[in-house]
DSSP file (Angstrom, degrees, kcal/mol; ACC not computed):
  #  RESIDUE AA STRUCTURE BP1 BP2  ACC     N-H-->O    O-->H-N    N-H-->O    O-->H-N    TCO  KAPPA ALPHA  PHI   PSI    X-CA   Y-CA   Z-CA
    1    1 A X              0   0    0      0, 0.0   110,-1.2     0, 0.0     2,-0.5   0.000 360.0 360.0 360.0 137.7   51.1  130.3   99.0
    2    2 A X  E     +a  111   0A   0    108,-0.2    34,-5.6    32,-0.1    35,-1.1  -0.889 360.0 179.9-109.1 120.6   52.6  130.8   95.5
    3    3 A X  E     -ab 112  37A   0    108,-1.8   110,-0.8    -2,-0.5    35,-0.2  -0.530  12.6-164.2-114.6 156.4   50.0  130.8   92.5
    4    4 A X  E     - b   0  38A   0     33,-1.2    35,-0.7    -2,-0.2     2,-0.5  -0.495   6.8-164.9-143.6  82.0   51.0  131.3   89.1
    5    5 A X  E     - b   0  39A   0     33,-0.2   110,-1.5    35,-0.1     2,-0.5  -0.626   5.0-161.8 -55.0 106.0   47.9  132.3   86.7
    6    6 A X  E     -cb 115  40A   0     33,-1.6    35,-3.9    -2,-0.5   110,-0.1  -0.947  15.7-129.4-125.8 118.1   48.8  131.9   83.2
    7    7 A X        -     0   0    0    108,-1.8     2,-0.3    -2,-0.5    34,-0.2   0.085  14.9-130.9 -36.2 153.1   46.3  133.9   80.7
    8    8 A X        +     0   0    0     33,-0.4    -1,-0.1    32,-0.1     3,-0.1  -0.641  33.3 164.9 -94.8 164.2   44.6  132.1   77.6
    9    9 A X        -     0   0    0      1,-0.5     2,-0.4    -2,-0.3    -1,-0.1   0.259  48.3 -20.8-154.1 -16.9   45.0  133.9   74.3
   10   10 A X        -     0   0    0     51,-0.1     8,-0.6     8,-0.1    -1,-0.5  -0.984  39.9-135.4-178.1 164.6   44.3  131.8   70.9
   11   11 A X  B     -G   17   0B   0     -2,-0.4     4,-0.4     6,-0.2     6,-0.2  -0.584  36.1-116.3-114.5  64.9   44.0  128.6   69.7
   12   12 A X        -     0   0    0      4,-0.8    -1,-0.2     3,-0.2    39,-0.1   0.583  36.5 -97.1 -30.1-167.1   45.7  128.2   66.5
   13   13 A X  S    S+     0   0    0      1,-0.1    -1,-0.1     2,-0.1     0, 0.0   0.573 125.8  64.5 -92.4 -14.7   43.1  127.2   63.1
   14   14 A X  S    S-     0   0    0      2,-0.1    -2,-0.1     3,-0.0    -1,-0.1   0.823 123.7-107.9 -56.9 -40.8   44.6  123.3   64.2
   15   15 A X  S    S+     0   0    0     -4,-0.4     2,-0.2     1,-0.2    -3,-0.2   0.625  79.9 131.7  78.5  50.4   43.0  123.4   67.4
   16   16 A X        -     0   0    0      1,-0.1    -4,-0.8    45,-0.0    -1,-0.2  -0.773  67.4 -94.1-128.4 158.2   46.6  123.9   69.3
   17   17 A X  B     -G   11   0B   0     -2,-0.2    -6,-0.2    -6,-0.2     2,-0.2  -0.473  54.0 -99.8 -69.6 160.3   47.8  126.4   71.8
   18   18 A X    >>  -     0   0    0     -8,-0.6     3,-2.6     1,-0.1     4,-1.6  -0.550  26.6-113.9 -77.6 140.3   49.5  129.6   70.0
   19   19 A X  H 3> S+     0   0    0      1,-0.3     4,-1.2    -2,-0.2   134,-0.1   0.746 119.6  50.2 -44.4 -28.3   53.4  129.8   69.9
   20   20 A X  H 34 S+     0   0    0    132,-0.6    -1,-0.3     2,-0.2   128,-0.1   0.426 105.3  52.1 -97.0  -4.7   52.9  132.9   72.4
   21   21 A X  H <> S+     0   0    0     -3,-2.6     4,-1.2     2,-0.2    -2,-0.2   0.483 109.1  52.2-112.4 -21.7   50.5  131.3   75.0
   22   22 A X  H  X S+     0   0    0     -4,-1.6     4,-3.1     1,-0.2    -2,-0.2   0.760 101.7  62.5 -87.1 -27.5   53.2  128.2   75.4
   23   23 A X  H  X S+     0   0    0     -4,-1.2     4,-1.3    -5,-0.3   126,-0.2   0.682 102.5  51.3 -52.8 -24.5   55.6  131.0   75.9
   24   24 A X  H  > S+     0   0    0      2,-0.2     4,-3.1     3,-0.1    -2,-0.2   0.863 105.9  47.3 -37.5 -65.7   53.5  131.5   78.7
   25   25 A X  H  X S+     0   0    0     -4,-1.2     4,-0.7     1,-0.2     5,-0.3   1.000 111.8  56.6 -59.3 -76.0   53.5  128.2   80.0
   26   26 A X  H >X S+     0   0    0     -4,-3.1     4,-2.2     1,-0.2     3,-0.9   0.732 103.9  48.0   2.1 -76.4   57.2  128.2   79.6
   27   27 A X  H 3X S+     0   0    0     -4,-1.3     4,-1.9     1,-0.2    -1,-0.2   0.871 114.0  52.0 -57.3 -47.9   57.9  131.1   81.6
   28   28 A X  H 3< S+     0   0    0     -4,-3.1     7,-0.3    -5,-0.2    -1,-0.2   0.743 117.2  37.7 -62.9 -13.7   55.5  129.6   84.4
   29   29 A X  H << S+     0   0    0     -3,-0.9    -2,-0.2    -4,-0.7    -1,-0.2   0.582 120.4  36.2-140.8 -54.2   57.1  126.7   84.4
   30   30 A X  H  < S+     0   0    0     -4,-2.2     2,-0.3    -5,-0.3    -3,-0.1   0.601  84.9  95.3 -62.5 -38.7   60.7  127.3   84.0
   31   31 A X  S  < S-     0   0    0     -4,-1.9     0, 0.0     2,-0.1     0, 0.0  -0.670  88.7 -79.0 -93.4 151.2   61.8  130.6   85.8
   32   32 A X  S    S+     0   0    0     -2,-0.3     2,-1.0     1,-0.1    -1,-0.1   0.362 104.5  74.4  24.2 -60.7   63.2  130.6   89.3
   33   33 A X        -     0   0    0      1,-0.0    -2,-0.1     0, 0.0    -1,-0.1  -0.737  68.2-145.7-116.0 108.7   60.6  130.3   91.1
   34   34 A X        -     0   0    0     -2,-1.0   -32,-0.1     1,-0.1    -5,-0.1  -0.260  16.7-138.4 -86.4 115.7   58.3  127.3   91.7
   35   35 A X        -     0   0    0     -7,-0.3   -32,-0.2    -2,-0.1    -1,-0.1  -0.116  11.1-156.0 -66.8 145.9   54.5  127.5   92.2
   36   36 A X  S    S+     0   0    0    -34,-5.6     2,-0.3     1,-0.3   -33,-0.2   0.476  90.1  20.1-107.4   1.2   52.3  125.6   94.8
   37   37 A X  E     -b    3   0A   0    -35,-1.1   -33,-1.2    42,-0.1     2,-0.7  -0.922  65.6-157.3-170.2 116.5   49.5  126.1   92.4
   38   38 A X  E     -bd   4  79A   0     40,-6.4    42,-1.2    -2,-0.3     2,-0.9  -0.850   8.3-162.7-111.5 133.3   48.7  126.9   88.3
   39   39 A X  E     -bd   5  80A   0    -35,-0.7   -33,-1.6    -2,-0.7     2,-0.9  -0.754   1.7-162.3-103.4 127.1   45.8  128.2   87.4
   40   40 A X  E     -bd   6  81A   0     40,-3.7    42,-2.5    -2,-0.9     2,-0.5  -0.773  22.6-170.4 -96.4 136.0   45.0  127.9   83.6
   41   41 A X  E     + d   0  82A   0    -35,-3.9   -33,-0.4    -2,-0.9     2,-0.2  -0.873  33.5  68.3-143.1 121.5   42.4  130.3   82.9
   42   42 A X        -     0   0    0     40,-1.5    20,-0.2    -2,-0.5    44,-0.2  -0.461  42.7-151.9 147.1 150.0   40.0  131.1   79.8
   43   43 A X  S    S-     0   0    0     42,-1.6    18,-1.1     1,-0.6    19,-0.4   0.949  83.3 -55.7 -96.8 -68.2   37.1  129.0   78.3
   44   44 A X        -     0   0    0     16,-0.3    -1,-0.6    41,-0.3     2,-0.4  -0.720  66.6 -82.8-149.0 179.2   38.1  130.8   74.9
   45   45 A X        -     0   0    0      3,-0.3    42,-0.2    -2,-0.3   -36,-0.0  -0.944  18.1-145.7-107.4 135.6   38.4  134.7   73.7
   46   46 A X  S    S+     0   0    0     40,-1.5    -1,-0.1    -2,-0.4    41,-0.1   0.402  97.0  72.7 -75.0 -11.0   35.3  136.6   72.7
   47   47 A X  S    S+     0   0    0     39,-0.2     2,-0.2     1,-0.2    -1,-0.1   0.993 101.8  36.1 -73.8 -64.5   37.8  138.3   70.2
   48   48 A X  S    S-     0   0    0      1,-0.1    -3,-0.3     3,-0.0    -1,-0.2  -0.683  97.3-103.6 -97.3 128.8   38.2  135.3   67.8
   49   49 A X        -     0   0    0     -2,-0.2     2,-0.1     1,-0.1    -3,-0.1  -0.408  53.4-105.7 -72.1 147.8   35.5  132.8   67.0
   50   50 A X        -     0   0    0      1,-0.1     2,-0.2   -40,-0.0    -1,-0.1  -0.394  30.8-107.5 -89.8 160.7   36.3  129.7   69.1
   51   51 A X        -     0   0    0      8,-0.3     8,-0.4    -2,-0.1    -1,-0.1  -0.264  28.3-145.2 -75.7 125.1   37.8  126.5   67.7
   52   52 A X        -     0   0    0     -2,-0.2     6,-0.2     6,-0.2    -1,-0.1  -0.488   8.4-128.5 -86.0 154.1   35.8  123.3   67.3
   53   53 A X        -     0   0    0      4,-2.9     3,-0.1     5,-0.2     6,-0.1   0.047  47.2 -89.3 -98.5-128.4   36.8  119.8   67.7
   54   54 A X  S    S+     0   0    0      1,-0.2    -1,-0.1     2,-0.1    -2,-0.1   0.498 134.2  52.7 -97.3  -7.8   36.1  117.1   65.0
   55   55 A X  S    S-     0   0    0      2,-0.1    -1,-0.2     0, 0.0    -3,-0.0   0.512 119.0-116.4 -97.9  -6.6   32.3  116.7   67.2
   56   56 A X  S    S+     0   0    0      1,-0.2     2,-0.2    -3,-0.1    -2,-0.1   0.593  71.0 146.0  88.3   9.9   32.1  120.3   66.8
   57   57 A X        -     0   0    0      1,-0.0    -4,-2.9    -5,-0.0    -1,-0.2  -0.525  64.0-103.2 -68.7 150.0   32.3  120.9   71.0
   58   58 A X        -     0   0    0     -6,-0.2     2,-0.5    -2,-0.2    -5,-0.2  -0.494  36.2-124.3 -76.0 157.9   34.5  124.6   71.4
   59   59 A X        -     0   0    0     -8,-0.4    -8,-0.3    -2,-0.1     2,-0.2  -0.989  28.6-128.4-133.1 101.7   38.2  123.5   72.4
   60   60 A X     >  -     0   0    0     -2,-0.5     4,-0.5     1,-0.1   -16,-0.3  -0.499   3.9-142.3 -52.4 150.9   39.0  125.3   75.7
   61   61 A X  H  > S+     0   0    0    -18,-1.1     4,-0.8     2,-0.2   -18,-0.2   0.099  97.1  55.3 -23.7 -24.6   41.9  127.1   75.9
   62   62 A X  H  > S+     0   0    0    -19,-0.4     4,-2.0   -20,-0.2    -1,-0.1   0.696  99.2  59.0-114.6  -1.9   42.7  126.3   79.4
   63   63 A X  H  > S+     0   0    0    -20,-0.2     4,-3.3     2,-0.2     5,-0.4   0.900 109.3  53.5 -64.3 -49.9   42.5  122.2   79.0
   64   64 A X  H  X S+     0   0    0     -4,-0.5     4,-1.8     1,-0.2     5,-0.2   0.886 108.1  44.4 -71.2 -35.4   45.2  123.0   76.5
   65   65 A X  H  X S+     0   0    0     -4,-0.8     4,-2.3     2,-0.2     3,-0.3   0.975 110.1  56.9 -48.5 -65.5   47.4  125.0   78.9
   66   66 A X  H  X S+     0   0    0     -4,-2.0     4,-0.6     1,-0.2    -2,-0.2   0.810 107.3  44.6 -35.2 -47.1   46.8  122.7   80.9
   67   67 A X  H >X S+     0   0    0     -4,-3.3     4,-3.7     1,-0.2     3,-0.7   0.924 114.1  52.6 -42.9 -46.3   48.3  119.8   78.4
   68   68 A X  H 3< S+     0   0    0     -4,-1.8     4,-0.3    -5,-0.4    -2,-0.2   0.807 108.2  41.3-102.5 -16.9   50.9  121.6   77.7
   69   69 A X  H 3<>S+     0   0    0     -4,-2.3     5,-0.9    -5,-0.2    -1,-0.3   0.736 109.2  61.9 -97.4  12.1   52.4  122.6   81.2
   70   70 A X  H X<5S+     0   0    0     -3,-0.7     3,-2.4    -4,-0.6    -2,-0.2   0.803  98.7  55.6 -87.6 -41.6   51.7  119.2   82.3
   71   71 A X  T 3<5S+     0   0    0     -4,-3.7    -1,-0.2     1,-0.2    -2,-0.2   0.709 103.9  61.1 -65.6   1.9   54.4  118.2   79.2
   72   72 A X  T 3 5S-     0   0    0     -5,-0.3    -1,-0.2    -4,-0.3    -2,-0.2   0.683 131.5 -99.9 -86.3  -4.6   56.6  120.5   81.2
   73   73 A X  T < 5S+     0   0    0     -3,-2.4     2,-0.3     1,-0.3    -3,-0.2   0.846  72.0 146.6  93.6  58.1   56.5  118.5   84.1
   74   74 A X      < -     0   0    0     -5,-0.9    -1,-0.3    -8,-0.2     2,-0.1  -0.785  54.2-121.6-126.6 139.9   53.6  120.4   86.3
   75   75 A X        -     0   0    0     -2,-0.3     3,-0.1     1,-0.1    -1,-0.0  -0.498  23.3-111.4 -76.7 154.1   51.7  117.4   88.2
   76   76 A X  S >  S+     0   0    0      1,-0.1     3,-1.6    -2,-0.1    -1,-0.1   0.977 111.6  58.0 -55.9 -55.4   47.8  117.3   87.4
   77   77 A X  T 3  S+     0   0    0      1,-0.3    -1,-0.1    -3,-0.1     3,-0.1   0.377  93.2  56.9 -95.1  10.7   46.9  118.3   90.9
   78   78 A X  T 3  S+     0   0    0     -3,-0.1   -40,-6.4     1,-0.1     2,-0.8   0.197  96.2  92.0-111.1   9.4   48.7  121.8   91.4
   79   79 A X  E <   +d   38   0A   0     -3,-1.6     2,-0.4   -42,-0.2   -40,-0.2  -0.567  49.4 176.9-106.5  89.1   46.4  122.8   87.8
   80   80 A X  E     -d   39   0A   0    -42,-1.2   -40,-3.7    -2,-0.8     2,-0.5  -0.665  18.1-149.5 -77.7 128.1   43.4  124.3   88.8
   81   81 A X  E     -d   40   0A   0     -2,-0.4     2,-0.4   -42,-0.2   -40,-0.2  -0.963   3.1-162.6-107.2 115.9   41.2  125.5   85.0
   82   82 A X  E     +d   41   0A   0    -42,-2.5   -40,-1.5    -2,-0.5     3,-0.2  -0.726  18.6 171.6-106.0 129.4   39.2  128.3   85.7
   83   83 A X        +     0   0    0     -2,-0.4    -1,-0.1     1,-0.2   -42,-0.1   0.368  54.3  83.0-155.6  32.7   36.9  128.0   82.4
   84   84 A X        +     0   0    0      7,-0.1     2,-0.3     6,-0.1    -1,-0.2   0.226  68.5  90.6-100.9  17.8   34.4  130.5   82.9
   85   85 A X        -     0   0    0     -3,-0.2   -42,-1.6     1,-0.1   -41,-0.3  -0.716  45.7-172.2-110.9 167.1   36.2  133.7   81.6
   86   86 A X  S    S-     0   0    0      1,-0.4   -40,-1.5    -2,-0.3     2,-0.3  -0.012  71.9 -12.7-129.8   1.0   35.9  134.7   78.2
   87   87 A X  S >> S-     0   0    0    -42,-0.2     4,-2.0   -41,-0.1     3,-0.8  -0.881  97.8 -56.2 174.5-170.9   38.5  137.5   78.2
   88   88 A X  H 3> S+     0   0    0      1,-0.3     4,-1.3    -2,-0.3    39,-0.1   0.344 121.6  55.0 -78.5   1.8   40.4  139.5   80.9
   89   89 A X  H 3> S+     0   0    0      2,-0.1     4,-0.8     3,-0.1    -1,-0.3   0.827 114.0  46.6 -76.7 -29.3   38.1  141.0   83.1
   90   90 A X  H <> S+     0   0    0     -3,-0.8     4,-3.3     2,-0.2    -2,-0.2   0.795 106.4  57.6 -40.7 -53.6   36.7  137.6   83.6
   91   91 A X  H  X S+     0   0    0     -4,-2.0     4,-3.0     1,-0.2     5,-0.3   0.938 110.8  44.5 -23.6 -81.8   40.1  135.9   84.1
   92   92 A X  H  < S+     0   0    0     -4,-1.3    -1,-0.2     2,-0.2    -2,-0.2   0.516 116.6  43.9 -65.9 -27.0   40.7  138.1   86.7
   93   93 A X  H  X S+     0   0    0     -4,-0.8     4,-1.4     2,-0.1    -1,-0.2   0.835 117.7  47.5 -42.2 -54.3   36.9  137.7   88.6
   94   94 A X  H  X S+     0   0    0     -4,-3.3     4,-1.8     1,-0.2    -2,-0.2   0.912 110.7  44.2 -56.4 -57.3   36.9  134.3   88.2
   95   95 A X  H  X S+     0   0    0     -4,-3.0     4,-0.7     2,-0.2    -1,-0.2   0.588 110.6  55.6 -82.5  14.0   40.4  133.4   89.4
   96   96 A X  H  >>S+     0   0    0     -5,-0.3     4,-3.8     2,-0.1     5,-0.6   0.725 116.8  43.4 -92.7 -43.4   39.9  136.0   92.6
   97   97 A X  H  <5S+     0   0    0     -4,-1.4     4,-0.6     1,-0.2    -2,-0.2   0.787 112.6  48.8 -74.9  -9.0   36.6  133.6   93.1
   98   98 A X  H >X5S+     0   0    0     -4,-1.8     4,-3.8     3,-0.1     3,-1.1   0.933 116.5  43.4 -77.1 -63.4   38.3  130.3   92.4
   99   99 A X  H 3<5S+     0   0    0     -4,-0.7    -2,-0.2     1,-0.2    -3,-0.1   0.682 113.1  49.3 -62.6 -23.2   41.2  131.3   94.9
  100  100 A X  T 3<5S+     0   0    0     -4,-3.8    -1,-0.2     2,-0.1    -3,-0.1   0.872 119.0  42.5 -72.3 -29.6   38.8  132.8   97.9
  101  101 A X  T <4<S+     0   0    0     -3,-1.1     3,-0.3    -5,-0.6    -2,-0.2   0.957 125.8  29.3 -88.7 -35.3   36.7  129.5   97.5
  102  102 A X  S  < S+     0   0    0     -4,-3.8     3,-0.3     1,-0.2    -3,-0.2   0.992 134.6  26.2 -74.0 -41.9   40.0  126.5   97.2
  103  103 A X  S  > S+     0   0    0     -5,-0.4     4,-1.0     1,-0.2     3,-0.3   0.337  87.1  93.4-109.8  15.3   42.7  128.7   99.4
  104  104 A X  T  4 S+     0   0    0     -3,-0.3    -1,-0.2     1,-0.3    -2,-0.1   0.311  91.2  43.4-103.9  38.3   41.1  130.6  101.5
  105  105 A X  T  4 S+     0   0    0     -3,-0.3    -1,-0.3    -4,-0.0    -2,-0.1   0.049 118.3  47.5 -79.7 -33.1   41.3  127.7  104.5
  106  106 A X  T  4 S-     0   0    0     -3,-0.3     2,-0.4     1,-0.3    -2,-0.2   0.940 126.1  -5.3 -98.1 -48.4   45.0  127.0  103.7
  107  107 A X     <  -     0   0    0     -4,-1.0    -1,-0.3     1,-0.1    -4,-0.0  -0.962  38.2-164.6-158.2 128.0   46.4  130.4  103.5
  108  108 A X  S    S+     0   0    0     -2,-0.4    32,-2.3    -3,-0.1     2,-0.2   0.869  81.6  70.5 -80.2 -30.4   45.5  134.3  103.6
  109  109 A X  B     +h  140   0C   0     30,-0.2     2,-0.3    32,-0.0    32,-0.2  -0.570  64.5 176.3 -92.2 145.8   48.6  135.5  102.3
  110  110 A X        -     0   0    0     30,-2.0     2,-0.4    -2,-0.2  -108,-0.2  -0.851  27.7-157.2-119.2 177.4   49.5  134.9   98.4
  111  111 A X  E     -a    2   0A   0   -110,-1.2  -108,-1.8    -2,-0.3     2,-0.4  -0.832  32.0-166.9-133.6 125.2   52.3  135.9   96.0
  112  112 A X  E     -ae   3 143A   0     30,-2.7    32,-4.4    -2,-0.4  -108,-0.2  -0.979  13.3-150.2-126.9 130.5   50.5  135.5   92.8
  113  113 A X        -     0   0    0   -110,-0.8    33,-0.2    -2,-0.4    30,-0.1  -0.281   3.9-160.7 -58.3  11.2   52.2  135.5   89.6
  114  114 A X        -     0   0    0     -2,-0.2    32,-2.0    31,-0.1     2,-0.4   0.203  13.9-174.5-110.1  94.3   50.2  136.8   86.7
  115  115 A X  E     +cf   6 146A   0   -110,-1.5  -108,-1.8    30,-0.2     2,-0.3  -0.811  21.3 137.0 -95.0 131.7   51.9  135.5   83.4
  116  116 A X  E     - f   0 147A   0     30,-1.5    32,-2.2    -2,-0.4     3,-0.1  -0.930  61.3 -76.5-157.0 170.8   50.6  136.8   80.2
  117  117 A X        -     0   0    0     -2,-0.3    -1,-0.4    30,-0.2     4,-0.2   0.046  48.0-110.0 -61.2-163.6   52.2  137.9   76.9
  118  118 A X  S    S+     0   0    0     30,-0.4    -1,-0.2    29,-0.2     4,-0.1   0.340 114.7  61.5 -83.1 -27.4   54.0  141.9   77.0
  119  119 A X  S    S+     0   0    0      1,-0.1    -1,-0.1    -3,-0.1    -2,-0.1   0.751 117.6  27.5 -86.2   8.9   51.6  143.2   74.8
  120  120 A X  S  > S+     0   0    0      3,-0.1     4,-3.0     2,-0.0     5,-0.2   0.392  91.8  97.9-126.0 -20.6   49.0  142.5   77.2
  121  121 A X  H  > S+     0   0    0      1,-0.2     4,-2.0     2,-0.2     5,-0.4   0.948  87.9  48.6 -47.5-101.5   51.1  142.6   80.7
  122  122 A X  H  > S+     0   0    0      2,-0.2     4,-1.2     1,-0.1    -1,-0.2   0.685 118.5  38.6 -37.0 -32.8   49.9  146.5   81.6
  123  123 A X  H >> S+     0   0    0      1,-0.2     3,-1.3     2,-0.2     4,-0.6   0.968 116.1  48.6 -65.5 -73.5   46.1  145.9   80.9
  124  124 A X  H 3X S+     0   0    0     -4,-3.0     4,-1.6     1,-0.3    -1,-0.2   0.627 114.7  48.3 -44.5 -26.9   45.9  142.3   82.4
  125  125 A X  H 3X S+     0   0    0     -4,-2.0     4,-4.4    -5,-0.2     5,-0.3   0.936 112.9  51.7 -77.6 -38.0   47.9  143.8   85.8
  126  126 A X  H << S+     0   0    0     -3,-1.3    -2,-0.2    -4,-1.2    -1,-0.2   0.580 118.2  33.9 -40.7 -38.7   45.4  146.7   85.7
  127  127 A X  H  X S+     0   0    0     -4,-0.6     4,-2.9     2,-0.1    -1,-0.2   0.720 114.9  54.9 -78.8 -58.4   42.7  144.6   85.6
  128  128 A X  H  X S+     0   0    0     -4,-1.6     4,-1.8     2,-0.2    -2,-0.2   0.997 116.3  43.6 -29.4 -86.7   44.2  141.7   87.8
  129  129 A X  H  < S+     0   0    0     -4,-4.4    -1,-0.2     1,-0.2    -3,-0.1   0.807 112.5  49.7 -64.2  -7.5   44.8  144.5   90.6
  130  130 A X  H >4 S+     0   0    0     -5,-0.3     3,-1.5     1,-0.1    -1,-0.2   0.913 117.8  41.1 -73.9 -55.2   41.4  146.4   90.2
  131  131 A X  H >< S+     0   0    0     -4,-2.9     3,-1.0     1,-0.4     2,-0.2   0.775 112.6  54.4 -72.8 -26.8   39.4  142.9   90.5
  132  132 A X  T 3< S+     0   0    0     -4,-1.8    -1,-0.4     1,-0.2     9,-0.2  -0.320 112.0  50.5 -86.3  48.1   41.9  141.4   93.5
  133  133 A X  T <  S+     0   0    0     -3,-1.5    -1,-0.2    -2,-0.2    -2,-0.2   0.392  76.9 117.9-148.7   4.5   41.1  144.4   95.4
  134  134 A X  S <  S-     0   0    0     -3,-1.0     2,-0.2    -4,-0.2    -4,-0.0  -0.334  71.5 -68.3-105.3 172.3   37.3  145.1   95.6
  135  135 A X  S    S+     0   0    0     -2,-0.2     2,-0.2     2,-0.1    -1,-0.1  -0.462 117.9  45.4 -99.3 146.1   35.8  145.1   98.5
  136  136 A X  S    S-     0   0    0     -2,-0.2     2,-0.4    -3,-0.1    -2,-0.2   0.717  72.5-176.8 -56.2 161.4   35.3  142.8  100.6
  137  137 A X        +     0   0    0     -2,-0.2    -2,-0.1    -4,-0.1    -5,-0.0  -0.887  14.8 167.4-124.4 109.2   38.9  141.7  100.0
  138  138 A X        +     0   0    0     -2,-0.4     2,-0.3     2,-0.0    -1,-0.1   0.538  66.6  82.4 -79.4 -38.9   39.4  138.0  102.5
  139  139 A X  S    S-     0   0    0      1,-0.0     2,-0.9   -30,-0.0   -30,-0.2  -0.575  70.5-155.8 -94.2 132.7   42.8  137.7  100.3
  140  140 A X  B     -h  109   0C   0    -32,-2.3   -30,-2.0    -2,-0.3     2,-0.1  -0.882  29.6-162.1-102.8 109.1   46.0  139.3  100.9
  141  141 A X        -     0   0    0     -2,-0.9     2,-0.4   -32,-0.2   -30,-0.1  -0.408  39.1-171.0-104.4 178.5   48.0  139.6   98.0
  142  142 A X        -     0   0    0     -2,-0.1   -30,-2.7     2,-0.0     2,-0.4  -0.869  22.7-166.6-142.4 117.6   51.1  140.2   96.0
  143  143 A X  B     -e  112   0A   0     -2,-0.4     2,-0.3   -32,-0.2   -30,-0.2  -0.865   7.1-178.5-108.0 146.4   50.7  140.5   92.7
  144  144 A X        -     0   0    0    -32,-4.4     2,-0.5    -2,-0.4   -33,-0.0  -0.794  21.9-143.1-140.4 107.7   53.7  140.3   90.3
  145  145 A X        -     0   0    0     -2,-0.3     2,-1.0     1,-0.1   -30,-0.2  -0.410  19.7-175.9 -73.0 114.2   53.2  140.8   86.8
  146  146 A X  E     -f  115   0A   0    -32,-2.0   -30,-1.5    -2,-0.5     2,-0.4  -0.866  17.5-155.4-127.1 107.7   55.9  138.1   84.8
  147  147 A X  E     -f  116   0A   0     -2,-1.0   -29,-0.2   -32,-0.1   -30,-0.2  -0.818   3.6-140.8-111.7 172.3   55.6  138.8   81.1
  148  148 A X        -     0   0    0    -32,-2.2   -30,-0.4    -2,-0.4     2,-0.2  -0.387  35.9 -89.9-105.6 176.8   56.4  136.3   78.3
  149  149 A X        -     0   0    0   -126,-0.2    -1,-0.1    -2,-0.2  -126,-0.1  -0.605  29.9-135.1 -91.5 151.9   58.0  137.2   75.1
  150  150 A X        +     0   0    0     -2,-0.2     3,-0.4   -33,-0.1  -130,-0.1   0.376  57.4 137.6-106.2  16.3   55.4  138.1   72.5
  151  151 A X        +     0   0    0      1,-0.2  -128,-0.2  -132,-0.1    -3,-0.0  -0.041  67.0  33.1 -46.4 157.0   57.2  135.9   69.6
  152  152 A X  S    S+     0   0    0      1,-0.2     2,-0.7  -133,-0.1  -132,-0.6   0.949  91.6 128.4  70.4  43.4   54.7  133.8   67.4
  153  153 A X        -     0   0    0     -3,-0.4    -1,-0.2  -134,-0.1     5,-0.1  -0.962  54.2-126.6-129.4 127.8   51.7  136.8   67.8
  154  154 A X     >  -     0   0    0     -2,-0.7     4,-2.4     1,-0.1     5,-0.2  -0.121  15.1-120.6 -45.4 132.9   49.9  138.2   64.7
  155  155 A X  H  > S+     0   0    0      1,-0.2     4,-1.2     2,-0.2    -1,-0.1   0.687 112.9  54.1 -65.7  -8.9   49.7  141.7   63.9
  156  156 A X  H  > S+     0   0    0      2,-0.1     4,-1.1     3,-0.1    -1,-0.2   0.822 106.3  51.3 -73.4 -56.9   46.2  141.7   63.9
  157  157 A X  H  4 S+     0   0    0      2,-0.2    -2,-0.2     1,-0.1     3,-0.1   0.914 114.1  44.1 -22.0 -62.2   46.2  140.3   67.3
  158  158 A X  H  < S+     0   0    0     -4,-2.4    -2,-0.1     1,-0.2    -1,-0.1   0.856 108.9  62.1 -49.5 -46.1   48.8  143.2   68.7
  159  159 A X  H  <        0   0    0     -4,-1.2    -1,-0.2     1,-0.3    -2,-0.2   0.649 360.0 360.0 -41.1 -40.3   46.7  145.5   66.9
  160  160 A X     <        0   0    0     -4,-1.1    -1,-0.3    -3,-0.1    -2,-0.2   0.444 360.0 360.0 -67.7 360.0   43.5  144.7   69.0
């Protein structure tokens, strides 16, 4: 089974995804190789206070990923929203417990994609492989780290 996890990273002050997290989407969406399954994953970032909407509810970050690769043509029912993490050790806890509890009946084996910017790529695989690896580990995996181009990110962002 082919998974493609595509990171949150910001919201703009609009309450829109960031020019660099739709690069994301993009990349997931676009290159070679076609996914049976996307996972959009972050509730928001604990780095940056999160964005409300006009009722003052926080505006996940992974409904909007979700928007936005479904304007890319991605069907609703291959986007699973993981929207308990708050940054990237979470990401990566969360989507090993999303994947054990939906896949783990269809398929043992994965090739999972990990897309996230380049300025973030070595941590998030680092992290990614510690958390899809702890014990017990039910999943057999392939992880492949696919970064996006890091246009449209702040220097204060890069800087963290």
């Amino acid at each position: 089974m082919k998974v493609a996890i595509v990171l949150g990273g910001a919201i703009d002050i609009n309450g829109e995804l960031s020019q660099y997290v739709k690069n994301r989407c993009a990349l997931a969406v676009f290159e070679d190789q076609k996914y049976d399954n996307y996972i959009a994953s972050s509730r928001y970032s604990l780095n940056i206070p999160p964005k409300l909407d006009k009722n003052h509810y926080i505006i996940y970050e992974n409904r909007k990923i979700s928007d936005h690769l479904k304007i890319l043509g991605v069907p609703s029912d291959k986007i699973i929203l993981e929207s308990s993490s708050t940054d990237t050790i979470g990401s990566a806890l969360f989507c090993r417990i999303y994947m054990q509890t939906l896949f783990l009946d269809k398929s043992h084996h994965f090739e999972i994609s990990l897309i996230t910017s380049q300025f973030h790529m070595q941590r998030a695989h680092e992290i990614f492989s510690w958390a899809f690896s702890l014990k017990p580990c039910v999943l057999k995996f392939k992880l492949q780290p696919k970064p996006a181009i890091d246009v449209g990110i702040k220097k204060e962002r890069l800087q963290h």
